[in-house]
C-alpha positions in Angstrom: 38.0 0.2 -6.2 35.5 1.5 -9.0 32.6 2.3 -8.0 29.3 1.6 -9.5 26.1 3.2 -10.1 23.4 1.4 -8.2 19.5 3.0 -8.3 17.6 3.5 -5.4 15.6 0.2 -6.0 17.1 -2.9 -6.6 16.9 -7.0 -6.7 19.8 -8.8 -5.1 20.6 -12.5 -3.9 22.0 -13.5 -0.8 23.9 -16.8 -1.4 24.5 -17.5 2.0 20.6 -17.2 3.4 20.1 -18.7 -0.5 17.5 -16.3 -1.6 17.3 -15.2 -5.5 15.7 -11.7 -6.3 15.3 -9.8 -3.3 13.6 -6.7 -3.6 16.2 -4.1 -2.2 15.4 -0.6 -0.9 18.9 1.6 -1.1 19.0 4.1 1.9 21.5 6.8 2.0 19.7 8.1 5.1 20.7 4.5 7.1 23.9 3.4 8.3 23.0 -0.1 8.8 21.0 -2.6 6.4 18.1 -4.9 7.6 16.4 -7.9 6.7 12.7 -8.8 7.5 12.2 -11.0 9.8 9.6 -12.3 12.0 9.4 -14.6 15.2 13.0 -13.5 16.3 14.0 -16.0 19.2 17.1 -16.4 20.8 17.4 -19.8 22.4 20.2 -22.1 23.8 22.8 -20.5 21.7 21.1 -20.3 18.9 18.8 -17.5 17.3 15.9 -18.4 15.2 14.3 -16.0 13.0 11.4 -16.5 9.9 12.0 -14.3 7.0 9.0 -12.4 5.5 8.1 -11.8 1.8 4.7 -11.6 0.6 6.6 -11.1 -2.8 8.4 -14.4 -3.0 5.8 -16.9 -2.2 8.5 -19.8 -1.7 11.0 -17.6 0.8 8.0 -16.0 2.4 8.1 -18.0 6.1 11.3 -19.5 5.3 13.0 -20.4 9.1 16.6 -19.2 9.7 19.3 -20.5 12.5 21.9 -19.0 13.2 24.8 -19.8 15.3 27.1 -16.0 15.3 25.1 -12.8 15.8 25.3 -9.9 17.9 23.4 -7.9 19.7 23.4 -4.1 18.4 21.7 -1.1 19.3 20.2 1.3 16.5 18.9 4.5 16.2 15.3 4.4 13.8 14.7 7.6 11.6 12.3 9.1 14.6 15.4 8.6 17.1 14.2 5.6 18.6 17.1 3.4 19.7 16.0 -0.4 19.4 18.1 -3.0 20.8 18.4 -6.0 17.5 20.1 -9.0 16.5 22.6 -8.5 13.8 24.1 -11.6 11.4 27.0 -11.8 8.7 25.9 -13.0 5.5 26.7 -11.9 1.1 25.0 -10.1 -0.9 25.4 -10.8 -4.7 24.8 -7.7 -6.9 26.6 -6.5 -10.3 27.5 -10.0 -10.0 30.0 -10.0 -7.3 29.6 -11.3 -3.7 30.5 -9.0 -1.2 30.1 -9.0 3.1 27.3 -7.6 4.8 26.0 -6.9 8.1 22.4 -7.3 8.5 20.5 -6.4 11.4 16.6 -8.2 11.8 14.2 -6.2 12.2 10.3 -6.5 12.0 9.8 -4.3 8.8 5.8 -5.2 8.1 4.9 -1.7 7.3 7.7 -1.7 4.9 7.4 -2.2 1.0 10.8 -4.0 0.8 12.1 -6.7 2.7 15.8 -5.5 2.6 17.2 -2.0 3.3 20.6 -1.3 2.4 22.4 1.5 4.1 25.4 3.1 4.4 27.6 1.1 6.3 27.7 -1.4 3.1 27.3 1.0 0.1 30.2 3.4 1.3 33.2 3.0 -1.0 31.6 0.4 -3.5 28.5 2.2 -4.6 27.1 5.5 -5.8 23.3 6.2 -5.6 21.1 7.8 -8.8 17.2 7.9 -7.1 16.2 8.3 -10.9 17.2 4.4 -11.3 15.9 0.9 -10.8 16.7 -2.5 -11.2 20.6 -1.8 -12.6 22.3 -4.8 -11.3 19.5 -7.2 -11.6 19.0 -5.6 -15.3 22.0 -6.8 -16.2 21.5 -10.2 -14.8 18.3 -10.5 -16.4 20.7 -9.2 -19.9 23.2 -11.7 -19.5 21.4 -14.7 -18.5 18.9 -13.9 -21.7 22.6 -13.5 -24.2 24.0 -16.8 -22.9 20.6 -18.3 -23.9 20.6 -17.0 -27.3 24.3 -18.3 -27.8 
């Protein structure tokens, strides 16, 4: 598989959690990726979670069930190891869908509600710090040419 260039910011969607326009953070120095959430809750089978983004006015408290998840342990950048919830979901970018692991995590001293590590970039993706916005760039191009046509 080809893979692209992605920058080190980004917007992505997540069809399955159906969000539009995430602001993305790429981080080479994470293995996993994380979402921000709030309120994590794991109750009768079932975890509940509420996803923060001051950004997005109509995601920003949006409740989330889910029914699979796991429970992971992960080692923060100062060599904490925190015990979180992880859930399957997609991320669209460059226009495709692909699977990703995300782990919840309480990220309010964070600029970006989504990290990407690693564990999803590896073999799809290669990182240029000096760009932004590629993928939803190109969204933004395309959507503006099929108007025009």
């Amino acid at each position: 598989m080809e893979k692209r260039v992605i920058g080190r910011f980004e917007k992505a969607d997540f069809p399955i959690l159906d969000l539009e326009n995430i602001s993305i953070k790429i981080d080479t120095g994470a293995y996993t990726s994380s979402i921000h959430c709030d309120n994590i809750v794991e109750k009768e089978n079932l975890l509940y979670c509420t996803f923060l983004d001051e950004e997005h006015p109509l995601y920003n408290g949006k409740e989330f069930i889910f029914e699979d998840y796991d429970i992971v342990f992960v080692k923060s950048s100062n060599g904490i190891i925190q015990k979180r919830y992880q859930v399957q979901s997609t991320i669209k970018i460059f226009n495709k869908v692909f699977k990703i692991s995300l782990s919840l995590s309480s990220r309010q001293e964070m600029r970006f509600p989504v990290l990407i590590g690693r564990k999803f970039l590896t073999k799809k993706f290669l990182v240029d710090p000096e760009l932004v916005d590629v993928s939803y760039n190109l969204k933004a191009n395309e959507h503006k040419n099929h108007l025009q046509k």
